[in-house]
N, C-alpha and C positions, 0 to 999 in steps of 0.2 A: 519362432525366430529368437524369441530369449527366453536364456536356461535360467531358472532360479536357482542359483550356488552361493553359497558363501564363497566372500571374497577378502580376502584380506586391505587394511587400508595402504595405498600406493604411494601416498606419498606424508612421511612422518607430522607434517605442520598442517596437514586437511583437517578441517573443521568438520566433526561428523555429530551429528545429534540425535537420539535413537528415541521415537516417542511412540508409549504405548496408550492405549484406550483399555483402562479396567473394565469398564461397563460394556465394551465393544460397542461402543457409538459413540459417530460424531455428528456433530449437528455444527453446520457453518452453511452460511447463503453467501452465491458467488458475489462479487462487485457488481452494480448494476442490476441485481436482479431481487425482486419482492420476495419474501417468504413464503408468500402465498403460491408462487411458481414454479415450487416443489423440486430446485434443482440444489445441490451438494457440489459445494468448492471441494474438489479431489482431484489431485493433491494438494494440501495444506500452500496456501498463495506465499511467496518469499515476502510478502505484505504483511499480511496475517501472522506469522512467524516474528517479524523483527514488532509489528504493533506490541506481540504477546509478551516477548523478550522484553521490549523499554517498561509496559505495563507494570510484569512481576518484578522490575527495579526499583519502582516506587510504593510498588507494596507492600513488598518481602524485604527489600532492601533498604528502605527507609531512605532512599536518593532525595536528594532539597527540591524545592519547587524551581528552584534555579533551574537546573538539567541534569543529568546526567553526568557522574564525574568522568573525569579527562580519558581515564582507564575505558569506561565503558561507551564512552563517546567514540573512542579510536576504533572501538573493537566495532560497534554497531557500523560504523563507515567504511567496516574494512566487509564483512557480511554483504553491504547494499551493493559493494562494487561488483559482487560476483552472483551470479543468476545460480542457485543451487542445483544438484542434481539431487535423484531420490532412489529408493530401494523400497517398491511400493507391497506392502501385505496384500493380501487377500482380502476385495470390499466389493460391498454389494449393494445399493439403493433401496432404500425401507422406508413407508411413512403413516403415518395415523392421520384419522381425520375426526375433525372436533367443529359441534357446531353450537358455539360460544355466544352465551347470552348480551346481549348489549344494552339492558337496562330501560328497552323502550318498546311502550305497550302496542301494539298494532293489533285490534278490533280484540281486546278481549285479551290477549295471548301474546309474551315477551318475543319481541324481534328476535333472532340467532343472524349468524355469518358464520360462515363456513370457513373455517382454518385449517392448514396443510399445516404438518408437524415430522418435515422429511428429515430422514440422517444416513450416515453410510454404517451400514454394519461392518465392520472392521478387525480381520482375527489375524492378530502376529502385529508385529513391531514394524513400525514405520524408519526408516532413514532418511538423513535428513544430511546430505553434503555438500559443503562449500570449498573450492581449492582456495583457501586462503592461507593466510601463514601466520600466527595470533602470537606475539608471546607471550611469556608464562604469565604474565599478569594478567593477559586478556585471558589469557585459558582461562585462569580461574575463576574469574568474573562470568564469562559464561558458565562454567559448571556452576558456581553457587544459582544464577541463574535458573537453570535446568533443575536442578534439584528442587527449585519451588514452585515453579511452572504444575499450577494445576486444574487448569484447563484450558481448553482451545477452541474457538470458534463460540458457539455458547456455554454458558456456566456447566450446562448436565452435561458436555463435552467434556468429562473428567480425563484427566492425563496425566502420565509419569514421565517423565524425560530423565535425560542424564547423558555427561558428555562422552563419547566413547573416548576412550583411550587410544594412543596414538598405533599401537602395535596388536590391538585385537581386530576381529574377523566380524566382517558386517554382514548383519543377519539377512536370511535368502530372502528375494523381492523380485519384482516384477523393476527392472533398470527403466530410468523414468529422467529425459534426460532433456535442457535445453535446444529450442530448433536453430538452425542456421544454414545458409546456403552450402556450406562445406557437411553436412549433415543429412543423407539421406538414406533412412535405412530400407530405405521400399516397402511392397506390399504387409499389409498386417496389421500396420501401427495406426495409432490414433492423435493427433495433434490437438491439444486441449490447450486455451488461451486463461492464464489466472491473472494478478495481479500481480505488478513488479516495482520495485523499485531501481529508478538508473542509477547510475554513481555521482557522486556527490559532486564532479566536475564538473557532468555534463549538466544535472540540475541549475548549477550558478550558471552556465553558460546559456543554458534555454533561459533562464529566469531575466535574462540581462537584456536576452533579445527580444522577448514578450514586451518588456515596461517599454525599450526604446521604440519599437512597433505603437502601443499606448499613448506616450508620449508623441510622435512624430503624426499622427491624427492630428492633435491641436500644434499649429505650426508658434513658433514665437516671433513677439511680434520687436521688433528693437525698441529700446527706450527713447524715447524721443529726447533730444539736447539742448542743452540749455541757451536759450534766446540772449540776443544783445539788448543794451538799454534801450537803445533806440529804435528797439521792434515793435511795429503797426501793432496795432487794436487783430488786425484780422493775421496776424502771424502768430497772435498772442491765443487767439480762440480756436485757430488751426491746431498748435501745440496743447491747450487744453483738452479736446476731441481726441488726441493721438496717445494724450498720458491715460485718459481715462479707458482707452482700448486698450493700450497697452497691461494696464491694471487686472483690466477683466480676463483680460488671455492669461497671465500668471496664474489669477484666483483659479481658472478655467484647468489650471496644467496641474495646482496642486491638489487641486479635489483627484484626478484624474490617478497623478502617484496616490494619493491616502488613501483610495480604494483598491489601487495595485498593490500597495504594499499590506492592505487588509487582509486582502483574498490571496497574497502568495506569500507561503515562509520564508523567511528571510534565509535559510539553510536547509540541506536532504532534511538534517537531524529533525527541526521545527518540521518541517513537513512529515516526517514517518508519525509524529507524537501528536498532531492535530486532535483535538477532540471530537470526538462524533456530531456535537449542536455543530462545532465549525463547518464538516463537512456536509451537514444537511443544510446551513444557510447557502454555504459556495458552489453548492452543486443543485441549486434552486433553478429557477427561471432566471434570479438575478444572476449566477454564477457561468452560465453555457456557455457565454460568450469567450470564456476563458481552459472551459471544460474541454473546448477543441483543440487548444495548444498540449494538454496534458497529456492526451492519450498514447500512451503506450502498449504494446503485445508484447507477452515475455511467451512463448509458445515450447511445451513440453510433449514431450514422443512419450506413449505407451505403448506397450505389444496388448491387442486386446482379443489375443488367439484364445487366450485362458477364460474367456467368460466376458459376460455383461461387464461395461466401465463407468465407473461414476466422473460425469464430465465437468469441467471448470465453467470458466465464463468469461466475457470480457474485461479487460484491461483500463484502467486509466493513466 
């Protein structure tokens, strides 16, 4: 069902980003899933991607602790809004097993645990396109980017990137393309779920509904008014009882924001740039309860006529 041809790019402002694997391997575990369960995020998550992209800005780019400047800011939110398409090489699922001492003696003889050490073997050049429309200042900012990008998924995931040019010919792949109801290419294809990020609208707009949902749990209570001179003993200890509920329900509403505004980025941007300790506290036991509003499926078509296919994973 699909021809691998070179194609020329269609339209002059598409974002196309071509990334190789010198060692022919990559090593990345999908979202949600252990190391040890031997599965390969393929294709490259539009997550994973923009993570790598803010990453090498602050590496390579010497970017402030602040954020990202305004240049690079626009560019990465203009990337989140669009689900990429791909131009997938030639991969194959490969892994080694290791069984890794743990330092503790059991009747005589060091414990081991068995470690999985899976990667996709990978030969030819990856594509990597967003229809978006960058200008030249963003271009650049991504290319400087791309040029220092050197690795992906884990550190031995060595990689070269570079932006293509607006008017050269995108190297042959297996078409690898977002799913959607208008979108169905029939038998053959393989529907693989990675990780996505929405656009930055719709973030603020979920973001707003989540905290008011939060908040609307603990109802607020009115303040209670102020009494006249000549109010009883028992209007006066009624009013006392009503201030001090009313107290407890505020303290009750802002603990409630402190922890929502903890657990969610104030922005997509805060959000794509979280830290890993962040995501391992918020995606804890204490974080599920929250973990249910996030989940999203960005869903990718492969033709899997040509051979075995290295599958993604779920989405948040």
């Amino acid at each position: 069902m699909a021809v691998a041809t070179t194609l020329r790019v269609t339209c002059p402002d598409m974002v196309i980003l071509l990334l190789r694997f010198p060692a022919g391997r990559y090593h990345a575990t999908p979202w949600g899933h252990h190391v040890n369960e031997g599965l390969i995020e393929w294709p490259p998550s539009p997550w994973r991607l923009l993570r790598a992209l803010l990453a090498t800005g602050y590496s390579a780019l010497h970017w402030p602790e602040s954020g990202p400047p305004s240049t690079a800011r626009s560019l990465i939110l203009k990337l989140a809004d669009a689900l990429p398409h791909y131009r997938l090489p030639p991969a194959s699922g490969a892994h080694s097993r290791h069984y890794m001492p743990l330092g503790v003696l059991d009747k005589g003889r060091e414990r081991t645990t068995l470690v999985f050490d899976t990667w996709a073997n990978v030969s030819g050049t990856l594509a990597v396109c967003w229809d978006v429309s960058p200008d030249a200042a963003e271009r650049d900012v991504l290319s400087q980017l791309a040029r220092h990008l050197g690795y992906l998924g884990r550190s031995e995931s060595w990689m070269e990137a570079e932006l293509l040019d607006a008017d050269a010919p995108i190297p042959e792949g297996e078409p690898c393309f977002p799913c959607s109801a208008a979108v169905a290419p029939g038998r053959g294809w393989e529907q693989i779920s990675v990780l996505a990020v929405m656009p930055a609208a719709s973030y603020d707009v979920w973001r707003e509904a989540v905290r008011r949902r939060a908040l609307d749990r603990i109802a607020l209570l009115q303040e209670p008014g102020k009494l006249p001179r000549d109010a009883t003993a028992e209007q006066r200890a009624e009013r006392k009882r009503a201030m001090k509920a009313f107290k407890q329900r505020s303290e009750e509403r802002q603990a409630v924001e402190a922890e929502f505004e903890a657990s969610h980025p104030g922005d997509l941007l805060d959000c794509i740039q979280v830290t890993t300790d962040w995501l391992r506290a918020y995606f804890s036991d204490r974080g599920r309860s929250f973990q249910r509003d996030r989940r999203r499926r960005f869903s990718v078509i492969v033709d899997d006529q040509r051979g075995a296919r290295v599958t993604g994973s779920i989405v948040s």
